[in-house]
Backbone as CSV, one residue per row, in Angstrom:
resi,resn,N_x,N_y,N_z,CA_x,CA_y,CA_z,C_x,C_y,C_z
1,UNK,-52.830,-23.096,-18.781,-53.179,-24.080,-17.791,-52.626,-25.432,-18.232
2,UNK,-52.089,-25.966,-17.320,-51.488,-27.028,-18.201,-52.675,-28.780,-18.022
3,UNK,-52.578,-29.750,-18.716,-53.637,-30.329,-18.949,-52.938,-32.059,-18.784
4,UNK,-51.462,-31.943,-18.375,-50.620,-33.407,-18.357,-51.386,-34.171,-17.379
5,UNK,-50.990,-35.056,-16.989,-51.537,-36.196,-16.189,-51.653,-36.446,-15.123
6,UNK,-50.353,-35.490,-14.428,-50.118,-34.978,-13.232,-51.164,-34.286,-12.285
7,UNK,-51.839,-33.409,-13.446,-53.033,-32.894,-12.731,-54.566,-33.120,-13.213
8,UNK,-54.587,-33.827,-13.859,-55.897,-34.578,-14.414,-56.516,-34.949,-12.593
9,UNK,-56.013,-35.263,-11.810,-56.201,-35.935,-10.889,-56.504,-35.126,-9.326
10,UNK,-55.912,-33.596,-9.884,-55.830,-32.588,-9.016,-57.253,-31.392,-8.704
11,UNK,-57.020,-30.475,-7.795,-57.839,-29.396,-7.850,-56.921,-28.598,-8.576
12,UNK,-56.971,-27.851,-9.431,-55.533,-26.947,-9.429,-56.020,-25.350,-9.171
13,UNK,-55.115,-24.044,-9.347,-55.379,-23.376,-8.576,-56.420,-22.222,-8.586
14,UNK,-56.979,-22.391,-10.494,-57.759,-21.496,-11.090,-59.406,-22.337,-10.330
15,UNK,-59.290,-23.419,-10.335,-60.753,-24.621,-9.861,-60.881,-23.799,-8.599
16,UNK,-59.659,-23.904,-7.932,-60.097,-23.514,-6.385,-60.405,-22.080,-6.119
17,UNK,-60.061,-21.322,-6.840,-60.545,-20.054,-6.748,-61.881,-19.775,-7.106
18,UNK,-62.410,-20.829,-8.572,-63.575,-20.720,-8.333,-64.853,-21.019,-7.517
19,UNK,-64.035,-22.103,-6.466,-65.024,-23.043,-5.797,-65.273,-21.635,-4.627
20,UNK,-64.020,-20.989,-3.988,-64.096,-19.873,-2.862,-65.046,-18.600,-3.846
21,UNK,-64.903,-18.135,-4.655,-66.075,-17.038,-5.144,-67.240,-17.407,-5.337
22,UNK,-67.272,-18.542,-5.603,-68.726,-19.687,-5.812,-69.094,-19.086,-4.344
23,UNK,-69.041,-19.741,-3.245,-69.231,-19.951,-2.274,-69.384,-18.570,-1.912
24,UNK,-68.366,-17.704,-1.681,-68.627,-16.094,-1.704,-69.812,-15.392,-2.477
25,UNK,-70.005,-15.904,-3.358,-71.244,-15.623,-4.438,-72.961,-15.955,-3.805
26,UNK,-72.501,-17.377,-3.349,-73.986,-18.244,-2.906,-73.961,-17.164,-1.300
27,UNK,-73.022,-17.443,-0.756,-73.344,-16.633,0.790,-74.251,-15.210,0.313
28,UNK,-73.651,-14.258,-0.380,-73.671,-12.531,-0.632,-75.273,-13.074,-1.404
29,UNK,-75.553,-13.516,-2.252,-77.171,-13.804,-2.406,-77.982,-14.538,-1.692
30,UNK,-77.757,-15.225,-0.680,-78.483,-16.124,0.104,-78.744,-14.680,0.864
31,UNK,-77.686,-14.025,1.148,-78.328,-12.861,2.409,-79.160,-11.815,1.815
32,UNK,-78.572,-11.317,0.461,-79.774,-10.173,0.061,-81.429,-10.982,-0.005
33,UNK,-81.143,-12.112,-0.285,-82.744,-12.743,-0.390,-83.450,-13.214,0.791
34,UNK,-82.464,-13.185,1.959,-82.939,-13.613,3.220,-82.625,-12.756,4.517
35,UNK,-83.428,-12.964,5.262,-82.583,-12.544,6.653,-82.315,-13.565,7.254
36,UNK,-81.376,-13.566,7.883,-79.904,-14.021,8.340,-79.670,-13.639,9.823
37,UNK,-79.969,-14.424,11.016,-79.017,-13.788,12.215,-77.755,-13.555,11.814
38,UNK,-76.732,-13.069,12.849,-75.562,-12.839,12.733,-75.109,-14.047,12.976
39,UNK,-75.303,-15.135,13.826,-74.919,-16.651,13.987,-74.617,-17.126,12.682
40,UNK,-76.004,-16.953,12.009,-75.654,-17.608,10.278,-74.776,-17.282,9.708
41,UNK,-74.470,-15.903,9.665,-73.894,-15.424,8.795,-72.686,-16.016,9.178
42,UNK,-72.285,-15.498,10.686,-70.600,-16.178,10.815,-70.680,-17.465,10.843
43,UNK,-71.378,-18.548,10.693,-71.335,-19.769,10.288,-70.828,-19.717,8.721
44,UNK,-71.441,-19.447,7.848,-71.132,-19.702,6.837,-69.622,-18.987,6.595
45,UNK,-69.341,-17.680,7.146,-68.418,-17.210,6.743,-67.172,-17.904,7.480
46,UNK,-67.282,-19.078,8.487,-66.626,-19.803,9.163,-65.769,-20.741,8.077
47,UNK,-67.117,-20.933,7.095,-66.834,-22.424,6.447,-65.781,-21.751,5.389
48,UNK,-65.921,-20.682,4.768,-65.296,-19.941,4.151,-64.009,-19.897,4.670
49,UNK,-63.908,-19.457,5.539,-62.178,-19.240,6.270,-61.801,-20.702,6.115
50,UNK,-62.399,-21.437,6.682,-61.556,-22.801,6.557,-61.349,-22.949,5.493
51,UNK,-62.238,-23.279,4.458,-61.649,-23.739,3.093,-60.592,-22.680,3.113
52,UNK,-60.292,-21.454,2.521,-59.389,-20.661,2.631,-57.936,-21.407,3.295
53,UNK,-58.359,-21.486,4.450,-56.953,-22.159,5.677,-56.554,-23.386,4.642
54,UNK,-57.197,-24.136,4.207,-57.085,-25.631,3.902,-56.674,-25.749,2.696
55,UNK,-56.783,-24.722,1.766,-56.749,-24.140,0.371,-55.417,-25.070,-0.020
56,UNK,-54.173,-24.882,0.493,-52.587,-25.692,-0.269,-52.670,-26.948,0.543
57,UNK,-53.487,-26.967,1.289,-53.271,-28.898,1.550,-54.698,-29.232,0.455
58,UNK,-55.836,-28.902,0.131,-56.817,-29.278,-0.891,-55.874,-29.407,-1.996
59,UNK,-55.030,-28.342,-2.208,-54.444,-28.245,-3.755,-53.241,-29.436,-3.817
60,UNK,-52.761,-30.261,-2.675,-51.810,-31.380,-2.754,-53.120,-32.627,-2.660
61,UNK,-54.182,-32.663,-3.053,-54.878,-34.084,-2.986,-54.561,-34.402,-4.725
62,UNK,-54.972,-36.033,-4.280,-55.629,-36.456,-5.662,-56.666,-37.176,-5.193
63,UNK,-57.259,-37.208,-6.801,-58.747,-38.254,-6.790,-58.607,-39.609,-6.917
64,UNK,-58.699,-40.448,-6.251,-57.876,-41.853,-6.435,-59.252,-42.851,-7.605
């Protein structure tokens, strides 16, 4: 992983994978511990796709 200066400032691409299984993680236990319409569920799994969609424009930000 590299650690230069360039990306001190970045998401880079191992972060963002964890932030989408995070999120995959919190959804898949929020439902075994709850019930859930189907509304909810595809809500959350909404938010999921987007980040997903948004994934290489997140990975061109910086933190100013």
């Amino acid at each position: 992983m590299r650690t230069d200066k360039y990306y001190d400032d970045r998401i880079n691409y191992q972060e963002s994978c964890f932030i989408v299984n995070a999120m995959n993680y919190y959804v898949a236990n929020f439902l075994k511990n709850t019930k859930l319409s189907e509304e909810t569920k595809g809500y959350y799994n909404k938010i999921i796709d987007k980040y997903c969609k948004l994934e290489n424009q997140i990975l061109d930000l910086r933190i100013k």
